[in-house]
N, C-alpha and C positions, 0 to 999 in steps of 0.2 A: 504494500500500500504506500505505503514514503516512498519509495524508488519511485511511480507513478508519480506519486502527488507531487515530488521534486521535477520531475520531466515537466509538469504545468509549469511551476514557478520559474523556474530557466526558463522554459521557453515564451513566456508572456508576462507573468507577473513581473520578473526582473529588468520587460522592454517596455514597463507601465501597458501592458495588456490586462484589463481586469479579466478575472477567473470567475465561474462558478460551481458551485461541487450542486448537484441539482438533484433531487427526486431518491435519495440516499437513504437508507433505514432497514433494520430489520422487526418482521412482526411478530406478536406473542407466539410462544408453541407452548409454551410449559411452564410452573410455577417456578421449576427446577431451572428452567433455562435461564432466565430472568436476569441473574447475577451475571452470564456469558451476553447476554443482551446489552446493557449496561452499559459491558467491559467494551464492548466490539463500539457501542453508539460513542460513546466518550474519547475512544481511540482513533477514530477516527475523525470525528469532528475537531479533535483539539491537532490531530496530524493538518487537516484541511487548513484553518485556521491560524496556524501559526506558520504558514505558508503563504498569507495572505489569502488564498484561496477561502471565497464566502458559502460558507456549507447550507445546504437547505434541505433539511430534513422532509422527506415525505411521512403524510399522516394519511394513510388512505379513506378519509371520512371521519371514523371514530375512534381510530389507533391510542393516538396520544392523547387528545381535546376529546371529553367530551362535547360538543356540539350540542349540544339540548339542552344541559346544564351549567354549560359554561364551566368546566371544571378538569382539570386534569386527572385521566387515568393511571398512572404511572409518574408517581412521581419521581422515584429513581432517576428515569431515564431524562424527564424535563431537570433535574437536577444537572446529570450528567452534561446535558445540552449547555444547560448555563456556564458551570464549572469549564467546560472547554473553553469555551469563548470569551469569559470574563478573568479567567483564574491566570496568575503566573507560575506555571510549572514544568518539566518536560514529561514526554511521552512514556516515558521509563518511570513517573510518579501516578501513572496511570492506576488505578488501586486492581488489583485482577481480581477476578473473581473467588 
């Protein structure tokens, strides 16, 4: 994933080409998986990110947002999201699962 993400950066962020990471995410399977969810959203959005590259999470409907209630499902992973993109830290302080 960095090797990729690095190929964007050189080849456009670093010539002022803005990036986008688009339509990116993995959906529920399991209660168990949840923690590997997390790890994988978190990792890569804060790879995305500290690359300059603007990550944009797909919610396919009612993934992440509730829509009806206005309310987040998953807070982990809205956690995860924020922490990448607000937080200073590297990819190796990534917490695993």
């Amino acid at each position: 994933m960095t090797t990729e993400l690095d190929k964007i950066k050189t080849s456009f962020i670093d010539k002022g080409v803005p990036a986008i990471m688009g339509e990116y995410g993995a959906g529920y399977q399991s209660s168990t998986a949840e923690p590997y969810r997390r790890y994988w959203t978190e990792y890569v959005t804060k790879a995305a990110h500290d690359r300059g590259i603007a990550p944009i999470y797909w919610d396919a409907g009612q993934e992440l947002v509730n829509r009806d209630a206005l309310s987040i499902r998953y807070s982990d992973i809205y956690d995860a999201l924020k922490r990448a993109t607000t937080s200073s830290y590297t990819l190796s302080q990534v917490a695993a699962p």
